[in-house]
LUMNU-874216 format. One record per residue (C-alpha): residue number from 1; residue in three letters; x, y, z. Coordinates in nm, 3 decimals. Each point is the difference from the previous one (the first is absolute). Layout:
BEGIN
@nr:NUM, rest:Ala, east:X, north:Y, up:Z
...
// end
This chain:
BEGIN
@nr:1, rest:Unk, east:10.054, north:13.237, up:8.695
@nr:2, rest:Unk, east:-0.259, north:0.075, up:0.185
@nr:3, rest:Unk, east:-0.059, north:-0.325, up:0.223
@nr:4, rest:Unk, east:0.387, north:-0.118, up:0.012
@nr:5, rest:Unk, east:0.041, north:0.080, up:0.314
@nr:6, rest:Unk, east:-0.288, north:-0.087, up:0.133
@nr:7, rest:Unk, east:0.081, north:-0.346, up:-0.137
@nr:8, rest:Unk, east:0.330, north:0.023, up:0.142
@nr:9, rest:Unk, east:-0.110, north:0.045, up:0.364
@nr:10, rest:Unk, east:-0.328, north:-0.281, up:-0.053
@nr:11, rest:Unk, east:0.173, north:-0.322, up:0.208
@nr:12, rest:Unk, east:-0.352, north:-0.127, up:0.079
@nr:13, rest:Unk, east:-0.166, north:-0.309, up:-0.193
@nr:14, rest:Unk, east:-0.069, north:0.027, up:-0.393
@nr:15, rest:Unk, east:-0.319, north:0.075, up:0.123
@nr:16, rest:Unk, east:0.044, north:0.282, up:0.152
@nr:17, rest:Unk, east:-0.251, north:0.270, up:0.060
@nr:18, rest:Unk, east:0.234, north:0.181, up:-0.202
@nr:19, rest:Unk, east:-0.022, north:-0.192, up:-0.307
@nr:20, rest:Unk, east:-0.312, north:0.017, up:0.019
@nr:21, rest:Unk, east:-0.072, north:0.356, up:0.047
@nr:22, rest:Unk, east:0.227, north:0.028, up:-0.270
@nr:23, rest:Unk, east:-0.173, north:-0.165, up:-0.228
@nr:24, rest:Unk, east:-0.370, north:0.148, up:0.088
@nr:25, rest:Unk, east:0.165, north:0.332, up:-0.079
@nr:26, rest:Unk, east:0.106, north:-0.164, up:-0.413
@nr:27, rest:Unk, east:-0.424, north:-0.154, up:0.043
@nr:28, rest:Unk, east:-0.081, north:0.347, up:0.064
@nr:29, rest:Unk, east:0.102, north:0.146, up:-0.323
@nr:30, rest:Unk, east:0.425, north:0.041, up:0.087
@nr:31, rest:Unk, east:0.180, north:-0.198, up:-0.269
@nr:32, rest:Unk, east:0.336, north:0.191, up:0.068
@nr:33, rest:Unk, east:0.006, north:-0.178, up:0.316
@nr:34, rest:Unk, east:-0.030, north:-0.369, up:-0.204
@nr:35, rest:Unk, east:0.248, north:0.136, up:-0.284
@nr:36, rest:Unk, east:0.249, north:0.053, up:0.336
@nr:37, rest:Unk, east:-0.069, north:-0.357, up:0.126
@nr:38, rest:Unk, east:-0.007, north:-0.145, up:-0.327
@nr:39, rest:Unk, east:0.393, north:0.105, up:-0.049
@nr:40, rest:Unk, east:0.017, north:-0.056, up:0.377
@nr:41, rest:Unk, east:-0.059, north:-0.353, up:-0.014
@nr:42, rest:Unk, east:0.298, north:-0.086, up:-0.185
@nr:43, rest:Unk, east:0.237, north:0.265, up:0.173
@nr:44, rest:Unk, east:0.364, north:-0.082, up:0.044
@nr:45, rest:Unk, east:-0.078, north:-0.371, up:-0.062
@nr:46, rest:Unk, east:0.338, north:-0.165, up:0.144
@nr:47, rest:Unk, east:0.032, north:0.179, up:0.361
@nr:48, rest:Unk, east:-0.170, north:-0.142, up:0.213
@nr:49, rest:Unk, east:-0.018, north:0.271, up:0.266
@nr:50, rest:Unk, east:-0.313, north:0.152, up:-0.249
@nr:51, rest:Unk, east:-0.189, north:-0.269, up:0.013
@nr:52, rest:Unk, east:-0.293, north:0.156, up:0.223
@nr:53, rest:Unk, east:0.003, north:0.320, up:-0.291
@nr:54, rest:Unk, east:-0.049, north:-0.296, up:-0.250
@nr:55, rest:Unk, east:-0.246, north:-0.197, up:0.202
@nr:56, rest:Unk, east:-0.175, north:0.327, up:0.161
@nr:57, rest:Unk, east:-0.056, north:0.080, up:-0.407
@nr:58, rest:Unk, east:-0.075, north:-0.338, up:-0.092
@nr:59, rest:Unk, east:-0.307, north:0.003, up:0.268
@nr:60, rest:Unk, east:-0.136, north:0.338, up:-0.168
@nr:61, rest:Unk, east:-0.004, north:-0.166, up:-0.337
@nr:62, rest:Unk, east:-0.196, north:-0.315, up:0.061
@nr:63, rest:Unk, east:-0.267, north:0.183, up:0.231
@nr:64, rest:Unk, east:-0.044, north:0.254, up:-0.311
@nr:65, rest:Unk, east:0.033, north:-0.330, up:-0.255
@nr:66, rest:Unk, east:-0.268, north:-0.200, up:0.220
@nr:67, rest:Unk, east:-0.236, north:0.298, up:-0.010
@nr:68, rest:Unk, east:0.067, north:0.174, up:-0.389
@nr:69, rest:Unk, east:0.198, north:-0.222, up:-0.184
@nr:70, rest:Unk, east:-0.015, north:0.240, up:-0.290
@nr:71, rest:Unk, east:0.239, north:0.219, up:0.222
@nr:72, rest:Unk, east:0.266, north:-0.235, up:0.011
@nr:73, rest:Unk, east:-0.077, north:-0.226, up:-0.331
@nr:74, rest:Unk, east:0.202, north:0.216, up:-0.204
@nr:75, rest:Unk, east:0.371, north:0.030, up:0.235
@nr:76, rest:Unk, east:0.019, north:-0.393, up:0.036
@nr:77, rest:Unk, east:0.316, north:0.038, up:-0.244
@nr:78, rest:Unk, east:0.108, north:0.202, up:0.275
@nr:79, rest:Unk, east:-0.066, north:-0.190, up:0.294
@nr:80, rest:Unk, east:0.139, north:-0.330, up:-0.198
@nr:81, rest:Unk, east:0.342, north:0.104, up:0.151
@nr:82, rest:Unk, east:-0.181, north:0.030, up:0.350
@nr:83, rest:Unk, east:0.053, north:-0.421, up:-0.020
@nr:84, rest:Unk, east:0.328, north:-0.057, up:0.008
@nr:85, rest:Unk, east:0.102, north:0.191, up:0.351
@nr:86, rest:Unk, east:0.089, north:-0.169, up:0.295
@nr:87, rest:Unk, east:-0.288, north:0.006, up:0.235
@nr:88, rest:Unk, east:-0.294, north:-0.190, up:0.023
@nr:89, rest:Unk, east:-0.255, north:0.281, up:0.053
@nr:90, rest:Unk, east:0.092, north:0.186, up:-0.300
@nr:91, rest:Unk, east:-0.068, north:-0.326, up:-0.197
@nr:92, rest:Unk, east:-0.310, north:-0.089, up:0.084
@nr:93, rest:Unk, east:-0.198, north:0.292, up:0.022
@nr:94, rest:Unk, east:0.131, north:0.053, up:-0.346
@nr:95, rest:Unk, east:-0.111, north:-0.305, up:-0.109
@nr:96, rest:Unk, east:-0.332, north:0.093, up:0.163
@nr:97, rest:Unk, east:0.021, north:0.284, up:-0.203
@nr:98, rest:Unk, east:0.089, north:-0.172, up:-0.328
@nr:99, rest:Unk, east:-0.315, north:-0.233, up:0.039
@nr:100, rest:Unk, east:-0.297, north:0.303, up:0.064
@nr:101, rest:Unk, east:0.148, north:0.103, up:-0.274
@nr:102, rest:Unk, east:-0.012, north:-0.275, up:-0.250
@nr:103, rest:Unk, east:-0.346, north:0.077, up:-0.157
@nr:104, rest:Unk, east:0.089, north:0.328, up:-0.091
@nr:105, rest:Unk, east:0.356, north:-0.052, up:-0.128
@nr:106, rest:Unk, east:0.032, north:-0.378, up:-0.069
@nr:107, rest:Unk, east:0.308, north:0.020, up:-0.192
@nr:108, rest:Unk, east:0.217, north:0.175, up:0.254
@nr:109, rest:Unk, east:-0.129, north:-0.178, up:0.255
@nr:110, rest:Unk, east:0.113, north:-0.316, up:-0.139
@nr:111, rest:Unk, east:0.376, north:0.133, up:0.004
@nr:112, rest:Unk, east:-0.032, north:-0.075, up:0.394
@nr:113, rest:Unk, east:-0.057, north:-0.384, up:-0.099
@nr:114, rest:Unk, east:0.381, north:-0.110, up:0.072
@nr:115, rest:Unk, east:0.033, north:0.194, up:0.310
@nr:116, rest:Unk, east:-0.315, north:-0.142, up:0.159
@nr:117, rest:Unk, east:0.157, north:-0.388, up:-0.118
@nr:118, rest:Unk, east:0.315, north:0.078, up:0.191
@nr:119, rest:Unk, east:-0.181, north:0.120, up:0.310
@nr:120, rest:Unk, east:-0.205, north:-0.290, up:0.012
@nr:121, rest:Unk, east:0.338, north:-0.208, up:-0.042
@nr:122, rest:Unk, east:0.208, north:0.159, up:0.243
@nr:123, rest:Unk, east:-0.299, north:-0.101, up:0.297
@nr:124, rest:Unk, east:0.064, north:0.341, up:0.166
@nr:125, rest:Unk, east:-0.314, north:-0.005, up:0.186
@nr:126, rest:Unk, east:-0.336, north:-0.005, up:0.014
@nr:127, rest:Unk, east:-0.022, north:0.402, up:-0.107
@nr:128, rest:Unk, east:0.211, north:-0.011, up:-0.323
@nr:129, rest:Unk, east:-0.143, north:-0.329, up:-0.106
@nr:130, rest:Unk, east:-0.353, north:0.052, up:0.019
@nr:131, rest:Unk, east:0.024, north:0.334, up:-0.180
@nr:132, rest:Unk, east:0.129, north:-0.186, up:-0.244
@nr:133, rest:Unk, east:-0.212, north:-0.237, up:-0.045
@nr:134, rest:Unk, east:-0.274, north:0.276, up:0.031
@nr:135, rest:Unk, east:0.150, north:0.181, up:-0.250
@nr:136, rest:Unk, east:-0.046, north:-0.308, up:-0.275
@nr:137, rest:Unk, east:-0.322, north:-0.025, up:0.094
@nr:138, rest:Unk, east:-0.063, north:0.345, up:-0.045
@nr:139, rest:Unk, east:0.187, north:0.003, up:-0.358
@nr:140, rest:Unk, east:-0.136, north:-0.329, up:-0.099
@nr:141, rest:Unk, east:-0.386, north:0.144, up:0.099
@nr:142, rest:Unk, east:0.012, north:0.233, up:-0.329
@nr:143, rest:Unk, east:-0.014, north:-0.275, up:-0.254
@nr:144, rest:Unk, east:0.013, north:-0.379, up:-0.069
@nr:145, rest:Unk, east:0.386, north:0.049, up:-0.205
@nr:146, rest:Unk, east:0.088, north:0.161, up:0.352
@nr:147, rest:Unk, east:-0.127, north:-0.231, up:0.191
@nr:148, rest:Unk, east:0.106, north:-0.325, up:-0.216
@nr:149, rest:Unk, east:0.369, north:0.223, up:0.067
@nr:150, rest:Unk, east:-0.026, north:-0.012, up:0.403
@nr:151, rest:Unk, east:-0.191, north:-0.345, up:0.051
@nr:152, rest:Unk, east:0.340, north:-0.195, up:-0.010
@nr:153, rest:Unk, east:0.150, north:0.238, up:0.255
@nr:154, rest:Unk, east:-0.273, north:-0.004, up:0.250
@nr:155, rest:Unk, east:-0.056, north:-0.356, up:-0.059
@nr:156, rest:Unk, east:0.403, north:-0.028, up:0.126
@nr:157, rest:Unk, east:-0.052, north:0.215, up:0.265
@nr:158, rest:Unk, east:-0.281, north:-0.207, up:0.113
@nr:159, rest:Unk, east:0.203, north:-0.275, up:0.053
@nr:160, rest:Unk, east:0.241, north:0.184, up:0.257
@nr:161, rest:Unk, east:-0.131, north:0.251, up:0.126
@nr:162, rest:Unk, east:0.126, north:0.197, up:0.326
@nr:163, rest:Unk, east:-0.158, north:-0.034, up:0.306
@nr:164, rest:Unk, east:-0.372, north:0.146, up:0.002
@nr:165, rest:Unk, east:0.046, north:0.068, up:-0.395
@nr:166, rest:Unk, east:-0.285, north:-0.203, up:-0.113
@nr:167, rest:Unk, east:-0.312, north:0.282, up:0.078
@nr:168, rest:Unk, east:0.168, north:0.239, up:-0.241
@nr:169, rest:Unk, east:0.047, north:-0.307, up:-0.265
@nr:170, rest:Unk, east:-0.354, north:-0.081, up:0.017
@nr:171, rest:Unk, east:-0.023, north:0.383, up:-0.080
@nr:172, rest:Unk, east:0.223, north:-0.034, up:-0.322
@nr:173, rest:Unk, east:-0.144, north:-0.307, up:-0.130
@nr:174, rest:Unk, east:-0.395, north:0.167, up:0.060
@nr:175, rest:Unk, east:0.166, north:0.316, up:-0.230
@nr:176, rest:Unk, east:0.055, north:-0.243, up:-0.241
@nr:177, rest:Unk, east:-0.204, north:-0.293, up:0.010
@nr:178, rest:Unk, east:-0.320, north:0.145, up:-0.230
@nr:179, rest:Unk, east:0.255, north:0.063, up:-0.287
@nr:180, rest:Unk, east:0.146, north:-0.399, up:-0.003
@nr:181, rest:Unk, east:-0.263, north:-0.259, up:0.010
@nr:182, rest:Unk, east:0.272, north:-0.245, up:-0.118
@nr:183, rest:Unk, east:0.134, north:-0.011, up:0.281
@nr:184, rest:Unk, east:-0.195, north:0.021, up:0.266
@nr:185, rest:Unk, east:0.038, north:-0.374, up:0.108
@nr:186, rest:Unk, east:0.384, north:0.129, up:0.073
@nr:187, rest:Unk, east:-0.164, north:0.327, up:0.224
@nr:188, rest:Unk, east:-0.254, north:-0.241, up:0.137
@nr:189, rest:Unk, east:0.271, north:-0.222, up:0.174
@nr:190, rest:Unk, east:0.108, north:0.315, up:0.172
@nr:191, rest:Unk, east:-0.292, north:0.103, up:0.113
@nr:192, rest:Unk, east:-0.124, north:-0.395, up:0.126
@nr:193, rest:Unk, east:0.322, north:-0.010, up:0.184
@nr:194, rest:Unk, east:-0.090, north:0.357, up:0.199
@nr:195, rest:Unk, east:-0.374, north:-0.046, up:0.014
@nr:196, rest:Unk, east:0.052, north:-0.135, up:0.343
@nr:197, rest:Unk, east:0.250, north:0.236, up:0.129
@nr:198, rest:Unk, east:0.082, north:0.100, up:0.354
@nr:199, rest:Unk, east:-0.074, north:0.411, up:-0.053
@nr:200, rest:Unk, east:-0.380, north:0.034, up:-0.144
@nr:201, rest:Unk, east:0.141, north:0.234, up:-0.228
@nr:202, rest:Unk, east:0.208, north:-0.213, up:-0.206
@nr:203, rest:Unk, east:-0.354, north:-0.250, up:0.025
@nr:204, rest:Unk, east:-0.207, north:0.281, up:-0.069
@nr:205, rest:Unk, east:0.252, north:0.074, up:-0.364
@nr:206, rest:Unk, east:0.016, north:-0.387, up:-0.051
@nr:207, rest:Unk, east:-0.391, north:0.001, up:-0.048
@nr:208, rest:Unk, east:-0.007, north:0.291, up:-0.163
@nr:209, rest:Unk, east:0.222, north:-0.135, up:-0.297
@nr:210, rest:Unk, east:-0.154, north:-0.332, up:-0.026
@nr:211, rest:Unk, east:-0.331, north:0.188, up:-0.077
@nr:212, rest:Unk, east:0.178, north:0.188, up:-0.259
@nr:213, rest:Unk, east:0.103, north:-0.306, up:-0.138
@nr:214, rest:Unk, east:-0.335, north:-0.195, up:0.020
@nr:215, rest:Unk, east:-0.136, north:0.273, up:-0.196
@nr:216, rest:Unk, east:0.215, north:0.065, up:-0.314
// end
């Protein structure tokens, strides 16, 4: 494979300059480059000593998912596996991934469902629980059965969330508030209880929703 090693050698940040080179190259008409990182991603899933080849992949993925979902939409039956390794970074840019994809492959984006439940669970962090709860949001943004499917789960979330979770929440719950008027006394109390936040982002999201809400 043609970017193995360079994967192999990347110890930087998920974010690397590599990843992202990487993935300008798949943007710029390469797709054998996202078919490598696609099977990359899940690459010798138990040993732990390839978990910057995984993550390194992982990173190419999401930045070609966030940009041309179509590109990705149709491997998420791949990537599903992608889940279930070890490290945190894999995870969540996956689950990033699984989320820009929703709206153009709804049905295997929902297999992700279950993983993003026990991330949110295990309270790993702020990184693999807000791309979780992102990733509802995302899935439950393509239609009111999705997002009657989510609701309970970000509605759980909402009442424990990790540290500095409650910005990308607010995110979630805007996704999905349009498609479930019925409840949006239940997203309202969220919102109320942010509206005067410490960070004027999370105030500037809290507003945002209750106008969303005021309006439907």
């Amino acid at each position: 494979m043609r970017i193995f090693d360079l994967l192999k050698e990347n110890k930087g940040t998920v974010s690397s300059a590599l990843g992202k080179e990487l993935a300008g190259e798949v943007l710029n008409g390469d797709l054998g480059i996202l078919d490598e990182a696609i099977a990359l991603s899940v690459y010798e899933p138990e040993d732990m000593k390839e978990k910057s080849i995984r993550a390194g992949a992982a990173k190419i993925v999401e930045i070609v998912a966030e940009k041309k979902p179509e590109l990705v939409a149709p491997h998420l039956n791949k990537l599903i596996h992608a889940l279930g390794v070890d490290e945190p970074q894999t995870k969540w840019m996956t689950l990033r991934t699984f989320g820009f994809c929703a709206e153009k492959n709804p049905k295997d984006a929902e297999k992700a469902i279950e993983y993003a439940v026990r991330c949110m669970e295990n309270k790993q962090g702020l990184c693999l629980s807000s791309s979780a709860v992102l990733y509802l949001g995302d899935l439950g943004a393509v239609s009111k059965e999705y997002a009657k499917k989510v609701f309970p789960l970000i509605e759980k979330e909402s009442k424990n969330p990790v540290l500095n979770e409650e910005d990308w929440i607010l995110e979630a719950y805007l996704n999905i508030a349009g498609h479930l008027k019925e409840k949006s006394d239940e997203i309202a109390k969220f919102a109320y209880k942010n509206i005067d936040a410490p960070k004027k982002s999370t105030q500037k999201r809290a507003n945002k929703l209750l106008k969303i809400i005021e309006s439907s």
